[in-house]
N, C-alpha and C positions, 0 to 999 in steps of 0.2 A: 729745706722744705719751703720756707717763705719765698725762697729764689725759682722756684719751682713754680709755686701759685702765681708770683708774678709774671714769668716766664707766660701761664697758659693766658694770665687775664691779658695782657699785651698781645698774645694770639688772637684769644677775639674778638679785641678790637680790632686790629689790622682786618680779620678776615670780616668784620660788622662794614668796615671802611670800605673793601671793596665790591662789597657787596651792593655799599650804594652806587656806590660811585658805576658799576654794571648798570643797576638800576635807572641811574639818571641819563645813561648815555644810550640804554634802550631808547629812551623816554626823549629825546632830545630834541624834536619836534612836534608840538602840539597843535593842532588843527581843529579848532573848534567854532560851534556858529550857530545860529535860529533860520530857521526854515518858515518864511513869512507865509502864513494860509493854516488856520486849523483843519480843512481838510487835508493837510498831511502826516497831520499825527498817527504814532503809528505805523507810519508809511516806513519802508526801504530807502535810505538812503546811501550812494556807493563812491569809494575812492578808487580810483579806476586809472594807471600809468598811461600815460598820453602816449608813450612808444613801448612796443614791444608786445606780447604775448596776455591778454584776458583772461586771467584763468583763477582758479579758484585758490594759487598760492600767493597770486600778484594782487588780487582786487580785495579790499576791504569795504566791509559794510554791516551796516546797523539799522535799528527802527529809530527814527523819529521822536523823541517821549519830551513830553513839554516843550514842545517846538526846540527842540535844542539835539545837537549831534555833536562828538568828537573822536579824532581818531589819532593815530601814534604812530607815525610813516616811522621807519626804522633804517631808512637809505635816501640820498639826495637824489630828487628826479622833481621831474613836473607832474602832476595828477590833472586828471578829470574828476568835476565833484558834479556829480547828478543824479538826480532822484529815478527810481524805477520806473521802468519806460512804459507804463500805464499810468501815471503820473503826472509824466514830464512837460505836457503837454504848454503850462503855463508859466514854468520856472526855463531862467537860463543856466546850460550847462557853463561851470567854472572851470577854470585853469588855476592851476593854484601850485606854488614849488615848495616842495619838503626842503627843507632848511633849518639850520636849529634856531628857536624862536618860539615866539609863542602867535600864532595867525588865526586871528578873526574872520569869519567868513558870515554874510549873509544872502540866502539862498533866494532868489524872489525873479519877479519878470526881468529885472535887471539884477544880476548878481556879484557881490566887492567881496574882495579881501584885501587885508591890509595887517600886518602889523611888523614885518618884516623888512629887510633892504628890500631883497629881492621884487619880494610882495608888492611892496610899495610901488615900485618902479613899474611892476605889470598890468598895475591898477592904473597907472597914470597911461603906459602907452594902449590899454582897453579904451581905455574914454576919447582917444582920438580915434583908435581906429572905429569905434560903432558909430561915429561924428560922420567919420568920412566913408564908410559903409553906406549912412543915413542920406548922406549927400550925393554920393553916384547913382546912388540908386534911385534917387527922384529926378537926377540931370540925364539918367539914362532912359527912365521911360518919356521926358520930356523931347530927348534926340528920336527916340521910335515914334512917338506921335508927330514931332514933326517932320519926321518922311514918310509917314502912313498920309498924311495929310498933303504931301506934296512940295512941301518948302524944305528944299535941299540943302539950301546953303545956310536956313537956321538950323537943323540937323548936323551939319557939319561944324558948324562955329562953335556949337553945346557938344560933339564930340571930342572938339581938341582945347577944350577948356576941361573937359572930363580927363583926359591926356594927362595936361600938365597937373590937374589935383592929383592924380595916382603917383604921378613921378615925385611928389613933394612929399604924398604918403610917404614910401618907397625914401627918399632921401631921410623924412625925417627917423626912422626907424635904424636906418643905416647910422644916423648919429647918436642916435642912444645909446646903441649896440656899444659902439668903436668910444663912448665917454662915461660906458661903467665898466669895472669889475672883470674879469674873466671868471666864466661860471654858469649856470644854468639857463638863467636868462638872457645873456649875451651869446652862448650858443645857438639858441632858439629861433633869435632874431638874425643874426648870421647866417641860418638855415635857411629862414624865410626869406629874405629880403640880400639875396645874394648879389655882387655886382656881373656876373656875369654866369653860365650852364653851358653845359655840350646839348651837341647835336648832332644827330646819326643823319648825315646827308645819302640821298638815293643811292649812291656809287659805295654807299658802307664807311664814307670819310668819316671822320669826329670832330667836328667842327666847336670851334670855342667862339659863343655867341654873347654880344652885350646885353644882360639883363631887361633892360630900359627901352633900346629902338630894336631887339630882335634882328640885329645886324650882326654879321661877320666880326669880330675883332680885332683889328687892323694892327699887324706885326709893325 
């Protein structure tokens, strides 16, 4: 009889054990954050798969409550984190990659997350790229003013110094890629920032084109 009782209670501990262990591997991603602006409390806030299908089995979301949200992604992918598009007006939309970890997130005109590899590393190549967003986009309306204006060849000199920033962009991204990890965010950046595309030439050819001068690929 005693071998019996102890029999069950060693049952339920095993099945207490794996019960958690279910439990923590549901759980195995946490994504939590503050949503800077009291008029958002209350508000919808949504987790939203960067690829594939919006639907109401893929998208997570919740209200707002003490400027605070979090959510329990249950698979490795990238998300969108953005508040309802009556909203959104004043916050930026996040990227942010399910991972197991624990990722801070803060929601505001500029929006971080961080507490992860991955995270980390998205955070860091974000901040170059709205640098160099920031930067083309004032050398670009400075090349249109000056050929609206008439001076071609300062239009030209600010387009191919525009040129070489995009190609550095573009290189440095390529080295991120190719000097972490293989995984979500190495795929991402590999996607984006490929060294070369096809092209459907008039005659129906396929042509394999260099990313960078939009040339031919030389066999």
């Amino acid at each position: 009889m005693k071998k019996l009782i102890f029999f069950m209670m060693s049952l339920a501990a095993v099945t207490l054990f794996v019960s958690c262990e279910q439990q923590q591997s549901k759980n195995w991603c946490r994504i939590h954050g503050t949503v800077i602006g009291p008029e958002y409390e209350g508000k919808r806030i949504f987790l939203v798969p960067l690829n594939g299908p919006a639907t109401a089995e893929t998208v997570d979301s919740m209200e707002v409550k003490d400027g605070k949200f979090e959510f329990m992604p249950d698979s490795p992918q990238i998300y969108k984190i953005l508040m309802d598009y009556h909203y959104r007006y004043a916050t930026q939309t996040l990227l942010v990659i399910a991972e197991p970890g624990d990722i801070s997130v803060v929601i505001d005109t500029v929006s971080h997350a961080s507490g992860t590899k991955q995270n980390d590393s998205l955070e860091a190549w974000k901040t170059v790229t709205e640098t160099f967003r920031f930067k083309s986009g004032q050398m670009s309306k400075r090349a249109l003013d000056a050929r609206s204006s008439g001076n071609i060849a300062l239009s030209d000199s600010i387009n191919a110094e525009l040129q070489a920033m995009r190609l550095a962009y573009k290189q440095f991204s390529r080295r991120m890629s190719a000097n972490m990890e293989k995984g979500l965010l190495h795929d991402f950046l590999d996607e984006h920032f490929p060294l070369t595309y096809k092209r459907t030439m008039p005659d129906g050819t396929v042509v394999e084109m260099d990313a960078d001068t939009n040339e031919p690929v030389k066999k």
